[in-house]
C-alpha positions in Angstrom: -82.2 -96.9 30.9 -80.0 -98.2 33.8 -79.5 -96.6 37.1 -76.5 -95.6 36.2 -77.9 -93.3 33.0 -80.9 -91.9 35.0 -78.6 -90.5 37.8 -76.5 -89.0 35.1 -79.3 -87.5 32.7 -81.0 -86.0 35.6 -77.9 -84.6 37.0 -77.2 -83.4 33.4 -80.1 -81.0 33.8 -78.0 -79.0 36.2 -74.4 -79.2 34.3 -73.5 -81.6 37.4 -72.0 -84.3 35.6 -68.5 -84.6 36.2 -65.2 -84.3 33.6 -64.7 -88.1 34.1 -68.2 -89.2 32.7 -69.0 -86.9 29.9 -65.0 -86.5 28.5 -65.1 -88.6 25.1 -62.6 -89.5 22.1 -65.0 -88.9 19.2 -68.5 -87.3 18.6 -69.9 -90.9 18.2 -69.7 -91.6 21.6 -71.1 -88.7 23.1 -74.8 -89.5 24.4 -77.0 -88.1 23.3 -78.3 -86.2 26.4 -80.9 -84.2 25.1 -82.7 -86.7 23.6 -82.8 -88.8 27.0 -84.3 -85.7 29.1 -87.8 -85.9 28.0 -88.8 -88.0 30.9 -87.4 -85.8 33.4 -88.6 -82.6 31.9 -91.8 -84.2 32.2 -91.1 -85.3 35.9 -90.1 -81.8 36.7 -93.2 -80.7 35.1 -95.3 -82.3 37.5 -93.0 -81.3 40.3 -93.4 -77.5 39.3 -97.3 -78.0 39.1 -97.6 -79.5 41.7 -95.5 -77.0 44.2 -97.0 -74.2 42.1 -100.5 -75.5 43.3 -99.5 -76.0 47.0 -98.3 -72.5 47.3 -100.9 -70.6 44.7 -104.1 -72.5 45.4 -104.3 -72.3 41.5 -102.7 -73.7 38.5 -99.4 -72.3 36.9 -99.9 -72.8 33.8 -102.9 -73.0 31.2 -103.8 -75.8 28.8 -103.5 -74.1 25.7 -101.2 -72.5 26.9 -98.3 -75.6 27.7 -99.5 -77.9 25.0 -98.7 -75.0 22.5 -95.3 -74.6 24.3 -94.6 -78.2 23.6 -95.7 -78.5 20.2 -93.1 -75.5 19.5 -90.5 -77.9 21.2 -91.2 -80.8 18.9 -90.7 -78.4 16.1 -87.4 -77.3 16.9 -86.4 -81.2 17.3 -87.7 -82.1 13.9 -84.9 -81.4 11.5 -82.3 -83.3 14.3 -84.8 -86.5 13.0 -82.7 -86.3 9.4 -79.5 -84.6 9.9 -77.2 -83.2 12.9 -77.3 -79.8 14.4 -76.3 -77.0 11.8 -74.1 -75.9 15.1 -72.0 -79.6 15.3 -71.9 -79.5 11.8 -70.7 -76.3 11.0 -68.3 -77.0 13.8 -66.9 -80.3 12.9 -66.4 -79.1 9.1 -63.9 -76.4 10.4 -62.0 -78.3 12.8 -61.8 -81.2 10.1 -60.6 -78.1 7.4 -58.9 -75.2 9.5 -58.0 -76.0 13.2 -54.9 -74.8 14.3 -54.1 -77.4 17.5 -56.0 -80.1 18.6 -56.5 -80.0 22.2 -56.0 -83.4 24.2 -59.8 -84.3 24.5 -59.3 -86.0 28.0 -57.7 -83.4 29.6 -59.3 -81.5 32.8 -58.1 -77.9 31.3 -59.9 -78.4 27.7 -63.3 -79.8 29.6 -63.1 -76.3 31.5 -62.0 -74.4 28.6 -64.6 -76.1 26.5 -67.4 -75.2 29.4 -66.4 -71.5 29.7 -65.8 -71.0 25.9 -69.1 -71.9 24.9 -71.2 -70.5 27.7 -69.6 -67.1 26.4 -70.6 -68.2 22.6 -74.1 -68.8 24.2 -73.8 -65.3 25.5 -73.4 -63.6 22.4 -75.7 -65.8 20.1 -78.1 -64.5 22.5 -77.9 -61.1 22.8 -77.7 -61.0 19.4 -81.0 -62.7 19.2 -82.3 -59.7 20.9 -80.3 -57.0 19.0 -80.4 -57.5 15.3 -84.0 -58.1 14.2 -83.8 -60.8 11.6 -82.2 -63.2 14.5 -85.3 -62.1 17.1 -87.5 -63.5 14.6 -86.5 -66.8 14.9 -85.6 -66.3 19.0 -89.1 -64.5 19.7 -90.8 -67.2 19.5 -89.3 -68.7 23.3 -90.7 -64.9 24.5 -94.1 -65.5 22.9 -95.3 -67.2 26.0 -97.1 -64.8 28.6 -96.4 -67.2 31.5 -93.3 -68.2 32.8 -92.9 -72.1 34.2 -90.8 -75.5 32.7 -93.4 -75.3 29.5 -91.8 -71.8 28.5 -88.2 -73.7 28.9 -89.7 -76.1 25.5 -91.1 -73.1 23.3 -88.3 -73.2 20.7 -87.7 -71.9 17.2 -87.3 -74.1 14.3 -84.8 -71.7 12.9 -83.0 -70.5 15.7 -80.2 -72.9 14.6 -79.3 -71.7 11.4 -77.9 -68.8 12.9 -76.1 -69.5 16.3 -73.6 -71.7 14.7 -71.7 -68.9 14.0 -70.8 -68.1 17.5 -69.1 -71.4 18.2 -66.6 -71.5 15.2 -63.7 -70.1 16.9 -63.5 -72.8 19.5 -63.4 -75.4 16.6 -59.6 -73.7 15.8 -58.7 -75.9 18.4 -61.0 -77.6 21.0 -62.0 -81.2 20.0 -65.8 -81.8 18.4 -66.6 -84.6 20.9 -66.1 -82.0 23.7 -67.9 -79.3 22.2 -71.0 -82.0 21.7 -70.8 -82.2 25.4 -71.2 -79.1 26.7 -73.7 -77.5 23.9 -76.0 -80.1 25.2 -75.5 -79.2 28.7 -75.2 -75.8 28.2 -78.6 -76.0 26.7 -80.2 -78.5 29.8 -79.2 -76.3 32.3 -81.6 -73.5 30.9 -84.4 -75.9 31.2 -85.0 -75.4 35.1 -84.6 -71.7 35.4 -87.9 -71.2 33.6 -89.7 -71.2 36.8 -91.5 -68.8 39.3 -91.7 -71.8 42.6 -87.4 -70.4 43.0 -87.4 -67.5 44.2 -83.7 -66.8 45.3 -80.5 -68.9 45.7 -78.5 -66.6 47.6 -74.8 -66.6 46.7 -75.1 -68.6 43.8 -77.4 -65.6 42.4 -73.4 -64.1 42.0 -72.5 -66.4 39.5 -74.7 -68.9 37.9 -77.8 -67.6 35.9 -80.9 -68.2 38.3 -84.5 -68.4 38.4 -84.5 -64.4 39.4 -81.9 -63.5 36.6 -83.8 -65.4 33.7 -87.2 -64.3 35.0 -86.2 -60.6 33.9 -84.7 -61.6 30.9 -88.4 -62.8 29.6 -90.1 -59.9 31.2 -91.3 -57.3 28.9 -91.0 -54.1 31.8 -89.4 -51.6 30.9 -86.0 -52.5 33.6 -86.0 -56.1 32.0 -85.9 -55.4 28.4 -82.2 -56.7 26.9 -81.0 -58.0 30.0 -79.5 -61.3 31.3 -78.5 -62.8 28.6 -76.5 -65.5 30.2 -76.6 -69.3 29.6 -75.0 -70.9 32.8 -73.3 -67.8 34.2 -74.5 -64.6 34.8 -70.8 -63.3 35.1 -71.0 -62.4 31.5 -74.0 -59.9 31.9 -72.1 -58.3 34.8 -69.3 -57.7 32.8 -70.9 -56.5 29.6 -72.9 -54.4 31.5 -76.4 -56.3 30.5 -77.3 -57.3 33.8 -80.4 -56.3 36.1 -81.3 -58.0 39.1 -85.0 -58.4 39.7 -87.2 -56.0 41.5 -90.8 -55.1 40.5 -93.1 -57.6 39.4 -92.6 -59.0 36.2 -94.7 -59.1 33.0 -93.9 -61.7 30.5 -94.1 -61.7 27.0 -93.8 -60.1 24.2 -93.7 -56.4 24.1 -96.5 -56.5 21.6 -98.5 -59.9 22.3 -99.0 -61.8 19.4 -102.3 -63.2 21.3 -102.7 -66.5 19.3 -102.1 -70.4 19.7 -101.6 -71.3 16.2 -98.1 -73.0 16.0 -97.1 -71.8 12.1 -98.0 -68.4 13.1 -95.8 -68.1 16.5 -92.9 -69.6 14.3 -92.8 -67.6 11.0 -94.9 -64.4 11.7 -92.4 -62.3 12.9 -90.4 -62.4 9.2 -93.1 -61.7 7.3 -93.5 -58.3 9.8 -89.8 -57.3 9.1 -90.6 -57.2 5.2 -93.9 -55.3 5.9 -91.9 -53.2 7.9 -88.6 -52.7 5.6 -91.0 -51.9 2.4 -92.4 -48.7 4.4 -88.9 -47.2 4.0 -87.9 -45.3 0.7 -83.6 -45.8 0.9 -82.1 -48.9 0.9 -80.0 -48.1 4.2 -83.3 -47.6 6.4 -84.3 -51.1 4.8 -81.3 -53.3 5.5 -81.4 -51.4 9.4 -84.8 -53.2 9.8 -83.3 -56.3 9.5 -80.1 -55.4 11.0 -81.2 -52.9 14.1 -82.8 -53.7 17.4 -86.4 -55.1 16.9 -88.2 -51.6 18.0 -85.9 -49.3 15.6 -87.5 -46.8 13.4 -85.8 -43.9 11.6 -84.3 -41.6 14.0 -84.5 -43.5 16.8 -81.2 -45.5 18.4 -80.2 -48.5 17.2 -81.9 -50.5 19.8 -85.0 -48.8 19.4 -87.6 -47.2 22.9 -89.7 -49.4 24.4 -93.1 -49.0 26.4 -93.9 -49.7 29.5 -96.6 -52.1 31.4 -98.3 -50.9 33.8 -98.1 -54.5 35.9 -102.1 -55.5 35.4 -101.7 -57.3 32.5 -102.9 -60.4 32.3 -101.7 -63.6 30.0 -103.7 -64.9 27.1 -106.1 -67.8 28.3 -109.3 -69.0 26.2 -111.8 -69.5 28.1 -112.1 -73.8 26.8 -114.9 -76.0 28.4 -113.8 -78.7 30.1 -114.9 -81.2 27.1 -112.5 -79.4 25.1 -109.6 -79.1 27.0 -109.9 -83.1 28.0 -110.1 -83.5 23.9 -106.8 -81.6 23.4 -105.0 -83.4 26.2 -105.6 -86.5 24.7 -104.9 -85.6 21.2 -101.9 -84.0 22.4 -100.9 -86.9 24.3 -101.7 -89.1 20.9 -99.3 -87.0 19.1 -96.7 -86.8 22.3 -96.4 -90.7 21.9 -95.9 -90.6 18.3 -93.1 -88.1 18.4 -91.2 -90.3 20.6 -92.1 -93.6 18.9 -90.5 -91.2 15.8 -87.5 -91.0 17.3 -86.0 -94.4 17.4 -87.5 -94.8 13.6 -84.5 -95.3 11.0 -86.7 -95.4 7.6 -86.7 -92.0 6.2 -90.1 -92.1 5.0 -92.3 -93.0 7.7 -90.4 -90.6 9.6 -91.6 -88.0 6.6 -95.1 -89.4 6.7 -95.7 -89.1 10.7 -93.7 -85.4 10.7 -96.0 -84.5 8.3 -99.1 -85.8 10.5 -97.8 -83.9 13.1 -97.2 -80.3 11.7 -101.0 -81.1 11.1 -102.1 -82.0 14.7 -100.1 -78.6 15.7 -102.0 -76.4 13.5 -105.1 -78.0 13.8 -105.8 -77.8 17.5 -104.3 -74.4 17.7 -106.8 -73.6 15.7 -109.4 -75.3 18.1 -108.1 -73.0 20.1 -108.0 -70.0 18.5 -111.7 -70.5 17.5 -110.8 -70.3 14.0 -113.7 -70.6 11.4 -111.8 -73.4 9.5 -111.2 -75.1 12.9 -114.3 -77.8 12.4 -113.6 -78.3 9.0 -109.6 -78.5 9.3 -110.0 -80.9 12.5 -112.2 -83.6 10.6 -109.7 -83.5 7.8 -106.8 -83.9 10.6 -108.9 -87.1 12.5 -109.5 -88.9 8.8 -105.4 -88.5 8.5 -105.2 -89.9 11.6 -107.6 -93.3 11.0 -105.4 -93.2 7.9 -102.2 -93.7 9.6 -103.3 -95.9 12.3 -104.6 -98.5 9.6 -101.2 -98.2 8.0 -97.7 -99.5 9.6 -96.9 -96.0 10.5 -99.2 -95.5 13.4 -100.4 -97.1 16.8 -102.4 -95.5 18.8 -101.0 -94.3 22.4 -104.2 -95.5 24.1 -105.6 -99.3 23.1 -108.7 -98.4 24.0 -109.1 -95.6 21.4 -107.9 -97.8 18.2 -111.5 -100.2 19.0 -113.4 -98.7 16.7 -110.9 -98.7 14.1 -110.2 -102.4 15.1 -114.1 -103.1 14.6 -114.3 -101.9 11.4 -110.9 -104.0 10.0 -112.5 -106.8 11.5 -115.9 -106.5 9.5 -114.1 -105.8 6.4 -111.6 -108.2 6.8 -114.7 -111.2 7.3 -116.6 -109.7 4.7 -113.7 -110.4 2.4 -113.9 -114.2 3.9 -116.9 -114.5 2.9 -116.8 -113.1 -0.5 -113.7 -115.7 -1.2 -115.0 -118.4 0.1 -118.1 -117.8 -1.6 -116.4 -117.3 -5.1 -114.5 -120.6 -4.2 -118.0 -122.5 -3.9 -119.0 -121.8 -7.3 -115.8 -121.7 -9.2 -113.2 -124.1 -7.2 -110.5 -123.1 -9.8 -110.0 -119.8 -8.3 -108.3 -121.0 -5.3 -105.1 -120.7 -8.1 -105.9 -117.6 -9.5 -103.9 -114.7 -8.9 -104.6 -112.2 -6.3 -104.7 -109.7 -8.5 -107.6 -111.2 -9.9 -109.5 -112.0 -7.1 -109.6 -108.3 -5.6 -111.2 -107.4 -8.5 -113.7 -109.8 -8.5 -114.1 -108.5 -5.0 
């Protein structure tokens, strides 16, 4: 990466790259933006911590808690390692099939157009996500997080996807695909620094654009926060839909009900298997499909939103109590699988890319049960760490750290001289062999 790309993936975090240098003729040639912004996520990161510390005297974040954010991000990125976005493919399909005109894809007025439109698609897929029950399931899971920093920003659903698409389809009637691709990635990079508690206020802008301030309330769980600010870039949208709330007492975050566990599968999926617990209490079919359909908090005679309790502003976020030899292990496993997932990413074989998903889905659950202090958590972690020796002996796998693939390097080595020996020993009393087959010589081995 040049220069010139780091200037404009950076400024791509903050929707501040111009018309000129993100306006392209086909959806081949757009970048692919969010797939360059790890390593400033990661600078940022550090930045946040690092500010946080200096004005705090403490960290802002836990452990368990930001490797578990992560992990939720890698999930959400796995299916874009075999197929495209169900949103740009949905999309594409109906402008191939049904648009109406085809806006010039290098004019200024169909950039703008493009930005506005979907910012106010965003809008919608997201308060949706917060009003109709089976979407929140999918969308809780970037609420499940009690703290509120960059990590938070990475804590994404694996299923979010397959139901925003929606939203966008009546921009594909007639602005171009390769302009949409622009701006849904940027529309979803800006949101990535406004999950943060070192901003407190940007004045004027605080009018328009969607803020620190404005997204902390949006992931508190107080009573004045609930349903509000549902805006991507702008905010103008909540001000003029009526969903906005500016932020005044101190905020709690989370989940109404904390779900008060690290284990990745369980922060995904639990909240569907809850709705059908929930529906099957009902007797009619209409109070079944409203559980699915209604707020998250309805019940039978209540409004369609559902009441919601208060916090009393003591709480206090989820955070094991790990010794330091534990929390140094899970770094460096985490950083183990970190490596792999972008090593995964510039793969083009199908199966190895299979094989190392796979390995990672394992990793995830495994050390959030480590976390969790599971029962299973010795017994599943061995099974994960013989996987692991497993892949790193095969082409699939190199370990992030040299250092930590010796022993597995020492023990190739012995068996690789040991099987020296044994040839060269077989060759002594039986020269012929040097022709046989290898077939036939591993078995005599």
């Amino acid at each position: 990466m040049d220069g010139k790309d780091v200037s404009t993936g950076f400024r791509a975090l903050f929707y501040m790259v111009t018309r000129n240098e993100s306006s392209f003729q086909h959806v081949e040639d757009v970048p692919p933006y969010t797939d360059q912004a790890p390593p400033f996520f990661i600078s940022l990161i550090l930045l946040e911590m690092l500010v946080g510390w200096m004005k705090t005297g403490a960290p802002i974040a836990s452990v368990s808690d930001g490797i578990t954010s992560i992990f939720a991000g890698i999930i959400s990125r796995l299916p874009s390692l075999f197929m495209r976005s169900m949103e740009l493919t949905c999309y594409m399909y109906v402008w191939n099939h049904y648009h109406l005109v085809a806006l010039p894809w290098d004019s200024a007025w169909t950039w703008w157009l493009a930005f506005l439109a979907v910012d106010l698609g965003y809008y919608w897929v997201h308060r949706f996500s917060h009003e109709v029950a089976f979407i929140w399931a999918a969308h809780q899971v970037h609420h499940s997080s009690e703290y509120y920093n960059l990590f938070t920003a990475l804590r994404q659903s694996l299923t979010q996807q397959f139901t925003s698409w929606v939203f966008y389809l009546p921009m594909a009637l007639a602005v171009p695909p390769s302009v949409f691709a622009v701006h849904i990635e940027f529309n979803l990079l800006y949101q990535f620094w406004i999950h943060t508690e070192v901003i407190r206020d940007l004045g004027p802008l605080e009018w328009i654009l969607n803020t620190p301030s404005h997204h902390r309330v949006h992931h508190g769980r107080n009573q004045y926060c609930i349903d509000k600010n549902f805006g991507g870039v702008l905010i103008i949208w909540d001000r003029l839909f009526g969903t906005f709330a500016p932020e005044k007492d101190k905020v709690v975050y989370g989940l109404v009900f904390p779900i008060k566990t690290f284990e990745i599968f369980y922060i995904q999926f639990h909240y569907y298997r809850y709705l059908w617990s929930k529906a099957s209490l009902y007797n009619t079919l209409s109070e079944k499909l409203s559980t699915f359909s209604n707020g998250p908090s309805w019940k039978p005679g209540k409004p369609r939103l559902g009441d919601h309790s208060e916090v009393t502003g003591e709480e206090l976020p989820l955070d094991p109590k790990l010794s330091l030899a534990t929390r140094v292990y899970l770094l460096i496993h985490f950083l183990l699988v970190l490596g792999l997932y972008l090593k995964v990413k510039m793969m083009l074989s199908q199966l190895p890319i299979l094989a190392m998903s796979g390995y990672m889905l394992l990793t995830f659950t495994s050390l959030g049960f480590i976390i969790d202090r599971r029962p299973l958590a010795a017994i599943l972690e061995m099974l994960r760490c013989a996987v692991m020796v497993m892949m790193q002996r095969s082409v699939y796998m190199e370990p992030l750290l040299p250092s930590l693939a010796i022993p597995i390097q020492v023990l190739q080595l012995k068996k690789t001289k040991e099987r020296k020996r044994k040839r060269r020993r077989l060759q002594f009393y039986f020269p012929s062999t040097s022709s046989l087959p290898v077939p036939f010589l591993s078995r005599v081995e």
